[in-house]
C-alpha positions as CSV (number, residue, x, y, z in Angstrom):
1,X,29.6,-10.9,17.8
2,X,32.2,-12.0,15.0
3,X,33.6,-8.8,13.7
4,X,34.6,-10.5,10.1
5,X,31.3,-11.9,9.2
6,X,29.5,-8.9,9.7
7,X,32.6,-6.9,7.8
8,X,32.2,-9.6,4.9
9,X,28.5,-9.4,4.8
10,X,29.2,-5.4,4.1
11,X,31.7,-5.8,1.7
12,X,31.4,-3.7,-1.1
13,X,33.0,-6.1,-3.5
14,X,32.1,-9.2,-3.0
15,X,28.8,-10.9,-4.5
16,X,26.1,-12.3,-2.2
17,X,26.6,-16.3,-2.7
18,X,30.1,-15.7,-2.1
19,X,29.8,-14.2,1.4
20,X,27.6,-16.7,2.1
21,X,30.4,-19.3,1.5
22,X,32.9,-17.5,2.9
23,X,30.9,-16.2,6.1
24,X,30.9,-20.1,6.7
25,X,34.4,-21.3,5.8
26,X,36.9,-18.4,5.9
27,X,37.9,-18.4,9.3
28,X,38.6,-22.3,9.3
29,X,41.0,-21.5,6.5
30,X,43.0,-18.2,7.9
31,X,46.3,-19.0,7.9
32,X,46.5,-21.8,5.2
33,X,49.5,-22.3,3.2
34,X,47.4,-23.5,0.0
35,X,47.8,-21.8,-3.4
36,X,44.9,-19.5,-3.8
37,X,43.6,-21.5,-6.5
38,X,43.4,-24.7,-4.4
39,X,41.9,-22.9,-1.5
40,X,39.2,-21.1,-3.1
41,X,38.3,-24.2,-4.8
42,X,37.9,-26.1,-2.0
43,X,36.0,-23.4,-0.4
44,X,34.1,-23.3,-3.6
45,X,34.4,-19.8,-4.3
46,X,36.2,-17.4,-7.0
47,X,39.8,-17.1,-6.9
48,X,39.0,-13.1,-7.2
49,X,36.4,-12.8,-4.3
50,X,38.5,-15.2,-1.9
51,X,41.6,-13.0,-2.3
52,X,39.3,-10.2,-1.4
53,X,38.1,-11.5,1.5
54,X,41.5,-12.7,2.9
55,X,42.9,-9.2,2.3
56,X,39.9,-7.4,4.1
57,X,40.6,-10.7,7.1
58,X,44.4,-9.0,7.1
59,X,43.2,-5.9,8.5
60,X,41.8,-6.0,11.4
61,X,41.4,-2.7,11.8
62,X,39.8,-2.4,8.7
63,X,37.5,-5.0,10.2
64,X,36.8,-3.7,13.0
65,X,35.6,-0.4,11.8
66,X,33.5,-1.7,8.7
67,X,31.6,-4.0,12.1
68,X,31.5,-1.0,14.3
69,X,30.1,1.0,11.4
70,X,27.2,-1.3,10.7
71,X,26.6,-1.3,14.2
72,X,26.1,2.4,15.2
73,X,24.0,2.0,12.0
74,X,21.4,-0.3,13.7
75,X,21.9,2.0,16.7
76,X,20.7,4.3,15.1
77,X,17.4,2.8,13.2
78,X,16.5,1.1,16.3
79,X,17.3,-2.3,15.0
80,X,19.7,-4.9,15.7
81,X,22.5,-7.6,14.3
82,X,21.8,-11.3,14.5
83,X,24.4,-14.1,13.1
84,X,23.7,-17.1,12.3
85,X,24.4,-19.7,15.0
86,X,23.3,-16.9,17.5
87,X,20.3,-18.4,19.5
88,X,18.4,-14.8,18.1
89,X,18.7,-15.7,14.7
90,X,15.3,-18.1,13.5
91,X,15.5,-21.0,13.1
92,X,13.9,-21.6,10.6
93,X,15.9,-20.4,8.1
94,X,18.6,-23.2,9.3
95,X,16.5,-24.9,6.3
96,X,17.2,-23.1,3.8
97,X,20.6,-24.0,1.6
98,X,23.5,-21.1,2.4
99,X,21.5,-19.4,4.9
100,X,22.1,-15.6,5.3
101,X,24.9,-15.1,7.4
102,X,23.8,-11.8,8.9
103,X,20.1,-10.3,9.1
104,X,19.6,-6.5,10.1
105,X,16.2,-6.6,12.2
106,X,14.0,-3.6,13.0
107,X,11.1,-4.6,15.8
108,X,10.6,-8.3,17.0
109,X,10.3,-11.5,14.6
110,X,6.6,-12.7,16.2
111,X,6.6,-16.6,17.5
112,X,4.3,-19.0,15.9
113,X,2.8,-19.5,12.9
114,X,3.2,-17.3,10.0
115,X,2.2,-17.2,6.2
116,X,3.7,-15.4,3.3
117,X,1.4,-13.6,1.0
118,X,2.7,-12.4,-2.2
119,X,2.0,-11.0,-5.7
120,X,2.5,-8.1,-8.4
121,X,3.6,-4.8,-7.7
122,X,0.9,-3.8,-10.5
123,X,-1.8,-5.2,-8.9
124,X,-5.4,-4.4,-9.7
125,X,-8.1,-3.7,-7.2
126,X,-9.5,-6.7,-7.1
127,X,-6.1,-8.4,-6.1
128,X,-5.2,-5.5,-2.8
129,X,-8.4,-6.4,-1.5
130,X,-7.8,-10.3,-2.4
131,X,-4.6,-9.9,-0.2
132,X,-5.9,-7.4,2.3
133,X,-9.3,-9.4,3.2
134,X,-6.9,-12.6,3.4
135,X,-4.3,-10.9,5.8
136,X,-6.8,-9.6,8.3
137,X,-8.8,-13.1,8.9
138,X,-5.3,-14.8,8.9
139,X,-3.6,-11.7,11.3
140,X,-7.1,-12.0,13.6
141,X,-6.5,-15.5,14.0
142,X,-3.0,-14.9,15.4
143,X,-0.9,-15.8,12.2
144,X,2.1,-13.6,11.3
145,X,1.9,-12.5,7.5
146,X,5.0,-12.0,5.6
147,X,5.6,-10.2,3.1
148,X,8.3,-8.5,1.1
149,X,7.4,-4.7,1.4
150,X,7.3,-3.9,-2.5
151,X,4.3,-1.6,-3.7
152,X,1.0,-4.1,-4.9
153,X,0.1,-7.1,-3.1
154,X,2.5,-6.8,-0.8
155,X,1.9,-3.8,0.3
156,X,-2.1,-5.1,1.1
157,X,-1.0,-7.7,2.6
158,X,1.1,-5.7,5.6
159,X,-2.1,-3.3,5.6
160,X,-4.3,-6.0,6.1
161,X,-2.7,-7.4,8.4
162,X,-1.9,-4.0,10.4
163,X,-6.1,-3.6,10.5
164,X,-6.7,-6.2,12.8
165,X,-6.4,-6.1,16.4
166,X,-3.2,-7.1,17.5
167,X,-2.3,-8.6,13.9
168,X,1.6,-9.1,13.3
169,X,3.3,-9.1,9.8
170,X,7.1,-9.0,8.9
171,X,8.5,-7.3,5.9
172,X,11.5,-9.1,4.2
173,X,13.6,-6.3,2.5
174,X,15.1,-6.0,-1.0
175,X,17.7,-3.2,0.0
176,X,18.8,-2.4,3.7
177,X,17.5,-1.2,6.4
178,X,17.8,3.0,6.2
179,X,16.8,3.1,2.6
180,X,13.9,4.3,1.3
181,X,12.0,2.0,-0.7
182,X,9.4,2.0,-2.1
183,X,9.9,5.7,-1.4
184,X,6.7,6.7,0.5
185,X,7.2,3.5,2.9
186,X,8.4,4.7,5.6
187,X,5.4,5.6,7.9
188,X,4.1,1.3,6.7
189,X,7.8,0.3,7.8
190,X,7.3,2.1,11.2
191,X,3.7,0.5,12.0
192,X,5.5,-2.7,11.2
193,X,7.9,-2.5,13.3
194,X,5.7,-2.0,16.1
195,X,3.7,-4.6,15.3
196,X,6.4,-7.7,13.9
197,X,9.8,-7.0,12.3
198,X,11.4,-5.4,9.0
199,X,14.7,-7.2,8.6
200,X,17.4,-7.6,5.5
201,X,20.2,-9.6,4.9
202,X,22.0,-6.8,3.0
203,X,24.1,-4.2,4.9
204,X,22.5,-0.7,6.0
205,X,22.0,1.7,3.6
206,X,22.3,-1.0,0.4
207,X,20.2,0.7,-2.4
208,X,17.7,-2.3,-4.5
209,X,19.2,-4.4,-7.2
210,X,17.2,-6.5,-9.3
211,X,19.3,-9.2,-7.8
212,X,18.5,-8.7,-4.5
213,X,14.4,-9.8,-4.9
214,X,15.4,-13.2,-5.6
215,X,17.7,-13.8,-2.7
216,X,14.8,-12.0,-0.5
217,X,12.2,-14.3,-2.1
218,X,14.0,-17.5,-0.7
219,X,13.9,-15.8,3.2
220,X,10.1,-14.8,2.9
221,X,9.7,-19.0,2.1
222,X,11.6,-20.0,4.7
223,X,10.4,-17.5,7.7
224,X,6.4,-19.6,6.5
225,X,4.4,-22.5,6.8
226,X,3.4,-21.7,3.2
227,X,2.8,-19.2,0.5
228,X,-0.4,-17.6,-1.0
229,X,-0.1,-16.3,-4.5
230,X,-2.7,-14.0,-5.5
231,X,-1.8,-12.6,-8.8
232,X,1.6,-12.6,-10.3
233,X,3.1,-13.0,-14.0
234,X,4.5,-15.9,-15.3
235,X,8.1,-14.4,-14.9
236,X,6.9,-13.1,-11.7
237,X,8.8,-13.2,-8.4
238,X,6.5,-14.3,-6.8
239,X,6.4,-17.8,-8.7
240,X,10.0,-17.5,-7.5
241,X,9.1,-17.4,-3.8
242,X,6.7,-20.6,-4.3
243,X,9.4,-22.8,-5.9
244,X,11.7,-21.6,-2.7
245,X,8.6,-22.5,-0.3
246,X,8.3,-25.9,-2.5
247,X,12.0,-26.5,-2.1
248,X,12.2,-26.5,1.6
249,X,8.9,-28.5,2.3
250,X,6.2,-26.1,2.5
251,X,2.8,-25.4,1.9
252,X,1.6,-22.8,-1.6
253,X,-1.7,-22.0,-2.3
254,X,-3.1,-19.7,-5.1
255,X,-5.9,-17.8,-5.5
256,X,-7.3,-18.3,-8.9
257,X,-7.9,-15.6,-11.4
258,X,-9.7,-14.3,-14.6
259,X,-8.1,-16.2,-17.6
260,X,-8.1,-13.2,-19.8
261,X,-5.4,-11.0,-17.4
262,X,-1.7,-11.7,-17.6
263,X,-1.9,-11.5,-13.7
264,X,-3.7,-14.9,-13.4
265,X,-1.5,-16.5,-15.4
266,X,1.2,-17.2,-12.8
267,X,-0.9,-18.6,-9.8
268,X,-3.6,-20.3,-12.5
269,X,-0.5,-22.1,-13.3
270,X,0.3,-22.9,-10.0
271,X,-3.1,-24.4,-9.9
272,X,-2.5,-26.6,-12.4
273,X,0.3,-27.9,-11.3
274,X,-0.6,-29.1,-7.9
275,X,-0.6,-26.1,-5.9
276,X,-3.7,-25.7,-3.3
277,X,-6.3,-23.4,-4.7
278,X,-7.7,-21.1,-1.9
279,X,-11.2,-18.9,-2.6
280,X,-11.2,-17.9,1.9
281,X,-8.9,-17.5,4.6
282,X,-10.6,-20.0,6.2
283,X,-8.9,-22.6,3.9
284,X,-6.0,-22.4,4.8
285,X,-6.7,-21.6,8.8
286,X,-8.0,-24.9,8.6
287,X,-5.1,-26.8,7.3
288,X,-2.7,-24.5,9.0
289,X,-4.3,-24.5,13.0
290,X,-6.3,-27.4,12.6
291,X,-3.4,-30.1,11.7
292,X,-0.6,-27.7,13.9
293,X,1.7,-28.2,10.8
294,X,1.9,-27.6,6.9
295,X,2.4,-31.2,5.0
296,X,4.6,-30.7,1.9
297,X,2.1,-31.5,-1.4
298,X,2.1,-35.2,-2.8
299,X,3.6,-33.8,-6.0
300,X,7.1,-32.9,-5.0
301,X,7.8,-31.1,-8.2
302,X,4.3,-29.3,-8.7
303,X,6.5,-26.2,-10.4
304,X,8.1,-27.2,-13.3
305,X,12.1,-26.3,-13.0
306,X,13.0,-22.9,-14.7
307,X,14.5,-22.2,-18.5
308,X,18.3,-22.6,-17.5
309,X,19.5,-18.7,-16.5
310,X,21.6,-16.6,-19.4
311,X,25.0,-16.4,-19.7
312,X,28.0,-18.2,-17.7
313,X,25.6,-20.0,-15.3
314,X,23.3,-21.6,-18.1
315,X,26.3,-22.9,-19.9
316,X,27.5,-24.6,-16.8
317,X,24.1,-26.1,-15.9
318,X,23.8,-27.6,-19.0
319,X,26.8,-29.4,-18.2
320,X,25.4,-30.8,-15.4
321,X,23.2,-33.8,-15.8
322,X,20.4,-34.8,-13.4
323,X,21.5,-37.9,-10.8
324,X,25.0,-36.9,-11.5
325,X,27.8,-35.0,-9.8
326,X,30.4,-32.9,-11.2
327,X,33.9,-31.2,-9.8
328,X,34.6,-27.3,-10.8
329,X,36.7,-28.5,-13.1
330,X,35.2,-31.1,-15.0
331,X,32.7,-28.5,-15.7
332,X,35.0,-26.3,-16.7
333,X,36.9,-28.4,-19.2
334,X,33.4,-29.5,-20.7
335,X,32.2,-25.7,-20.9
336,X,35.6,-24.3,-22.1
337,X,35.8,-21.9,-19.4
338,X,38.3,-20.8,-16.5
339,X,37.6,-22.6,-13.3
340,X,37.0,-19.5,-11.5
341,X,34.3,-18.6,-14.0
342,X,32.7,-21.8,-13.3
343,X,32.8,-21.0,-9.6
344,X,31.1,-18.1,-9.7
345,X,28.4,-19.7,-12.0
346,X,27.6,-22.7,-9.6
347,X,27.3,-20.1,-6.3
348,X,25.0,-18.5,-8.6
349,X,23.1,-21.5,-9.6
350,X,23.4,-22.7,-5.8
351,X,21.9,-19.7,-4.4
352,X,18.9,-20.0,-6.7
353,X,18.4,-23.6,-5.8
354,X,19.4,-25.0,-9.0
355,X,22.7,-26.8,-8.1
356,X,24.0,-27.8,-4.8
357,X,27.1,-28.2,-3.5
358,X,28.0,-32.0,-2.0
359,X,31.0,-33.6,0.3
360,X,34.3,-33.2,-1.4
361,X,33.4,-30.3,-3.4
362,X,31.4,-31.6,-6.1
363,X,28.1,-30.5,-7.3
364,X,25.1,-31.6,-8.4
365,X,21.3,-31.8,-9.4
C-alpha cells in the first residue's frame, strides 16, 4: 500500500484537485532538480501545494505515521483502504477524469448493475415515497442503488432499498468515514454496510464542507448505469450529479413534478432537455436488464453548461474559448493574474468537469 498517497490524501493542507494531481505525478518527480515553479507547472499544480507535498514526501517518518494513522482508523470502523490501480478499487471510476486516489470503504461494493437515485434534502412526502417505492422494485430486481447518504431523497432511497429482500445500496459520503452525519445516521450507515458499502474519498474523521458534495456527486455518477432525479432545485446538487452521469456516458432519468413547487423545477428541466422521463421502476428495469447496458442519450449536451463559477476560476474560464487550448500562462497574462493563481483555478474548473487538462500541459474546453 503506498504510504505517500494515502499520507497526501490526509493532508490537512492541501486542496482536493491538488492531491488528485499530485497522488498521480509526485512520486515520478521526487528528486527533480527543476525550480519549483517549472515543476509544479508541469505537474499542473500550485507552487504553494507542490512545496507542501514535497516537504510532507521528505519525511518519511512523518509519512509513515499519517498512513499508519489512517489505517488503525479503518481498523477500527471495520472498513478498509483501496488505491487506485489496486485491483479492489472499481473500476468504474477509471472513467471518471482525476479519479480519487484513495476511497475509505465500510462493507462490500455489490457486483453488477447499480443506479443512483438522488434529490433534495427537503423533500416532501410525495418525493420519499417517489424514491422509496422506486428503490425497492429496482433493489428486488437485484440492482444496487446509490445514493449519497444526506437527509431527503436520499435517505428513501437507502430505505427503500434496505426493505427488500436481499436489496443492496451504497452510500457515497460527503465527510469521512467516523463522522456523524447527518447526525442520527448511524444505525442507516450500519444496515448499509451489511447490506452494500459506505465509502469516502476524504480521510477518516473529515467533518462536511460544502465543497465536498460536489466532488461526492461526480463518484455517485460514476459507481451507475444512470441517474434518477426525483425532485431537486435548479441550483440543486443533484442537477450536479446528472451533468457528472452525462459527462461520462450515462443514462438520467427524471421523475416529473408539479409545476407550481420549486422542487420540480430541476428534474422538469431535465425533461426538457432530453433527459428520460420515468413515471415506474419498471422503466428503467427495462432499458437497464433488458438491453444489459445503458446507451448515452442522442443529445450529448441535454444539460445546458453552468453560469461560469465566482471568483478566480470564472475569470480564468472566460479566458478560455471553446475548440481551443490554452497554457497556464497564457491564461494568466490574459487574466492579469499570478500563474499559480491560475493553477489553482483550472484544478478547480478541472475537477468540476469544466476544463481539462491535455498533453504538454495545456488546457482546454
Amino acid at each position: 500500500m503506498n504510504d505517500l498517497t494515502i499520507a497526501l490524501n490526509a493532508h490537512p493542507r492541501l486542496s482536493r484537485p491538488a492531491v488528485y494531481r499530485l497522488a498521480e505525478e509526485l512520486e515520478r518527480w521526487l528528486g527533480s532538480t527543476e525550480p519549483p515553479e517549472r515543476l509544479a507547472a508541469r505537474i499542473g499544480v500550485p507552487k504553494a501545494q507542490l512545496e507542501k507535498a514535497l516537504a510532507l514526501a521528505a519525511k518519511p517518518a512523518q509519512v509513515a505515521a499519517a498512513a499508519a494513522r489512517e489505517r488503525e482508523e479503518a481498523a477500527r470502523l471495520g472498513a478498509r483502504i483501496v488505491l487506485a490501480g489496486e485491483p479492489a478499487y472499481p473500476a468504474v471510476l477509471r472513467h471518471l477524469h482525476l479519479p480519487p486516489p484513495v476511497l475509505s470503504v465500510r462493507g462490500e461494493l455489490p457486483p453488477g448493475h447499480a443506479v443512483a437515485i438522488v434529490g433534495s434534502r427537503k423533500a416532501d412526502p410525495y418525493g420519499r415515497e417517489v424514491a422509496e417505492v422506486f428503490a425497492r422494485s429496482l433493489a428486488a430486481a437485484g440492482v444496487t442503488v446509490v445514493s449519497g447518504f444526506a437527509r431527503g431523497v436520499d435517505a428513501a432511497a437507502h430505505r427503500g432499498a434496505l426493505s427488500a429482500p436481499e436489496g443492496r445500496t451504497v452510500a457515497v459520503l460527503g465527510c469521512g468515514l467516523g463522522v456523524d452525519y447527518p447526525a442520527g445516521h448511524a444505525d442507516l450507515g450500519n444496515e448499509i454496510a451489511a447490506r452494500g458499502a459506505v465509502i469516502s474519498e476524504l480521510p477518516f474523521g473529515a467533518e462536511p464542507r460544502a465543497w465536498h458534495f460536489p466532488v461526492r456527486n461526480r463518484v455517485i455518477a460514476a459507481l451507475s448505469a444512470g441517474t434518477l432525479v426525483v425532485q431537486a432545485t435548479p441550483r440543486s446538487g443533484s442537477l450536479v450529479t446528472a451533468r457528472h452521469a452525462l459527462d461520462i456516458g450515462r443514462q438520467v432519468w427524471a421523475v416529473p413534478g408539479r409545476i407550481f413547487d420549486e422542487r420540480s423545477l430541476g428534474p422538469n428541466a431535465l425533461i426538457r432537455d432530453g433527459a428520460a422521463l420515468v413515471q415506474h421502476p419498471k422503466e428503467i428495469l427495462e432499458e437497464l436488464l433488458g438491453v444489459g447496458s445503458v446507451p448515452p442519450l442522442v443529445d450529448p449536451t441535454p444539460i445546458p453548461e453552468p453560469e461560469p463559477p465566482p471568483g478566480l476560476a470564472g475569470q480564468v474560464l472566460v479566458e478560455l474559448p471553446k475548440g481551443a487550448t490554452r497554457a497556464p500562462e497564457e491564461l494568466a497574462a490574459a487574466a492579469g493574474l499570478a500563474v499559480d493563481q491560475v493553477l489553482g483555478a483550472l484544478l478547480e474548473l478541472e475537477l468540476g468537469g469544466l476544463v481539462k487538462r491535455m498533453p504538454g500541459g495545456v488546457y482546454g474546453r
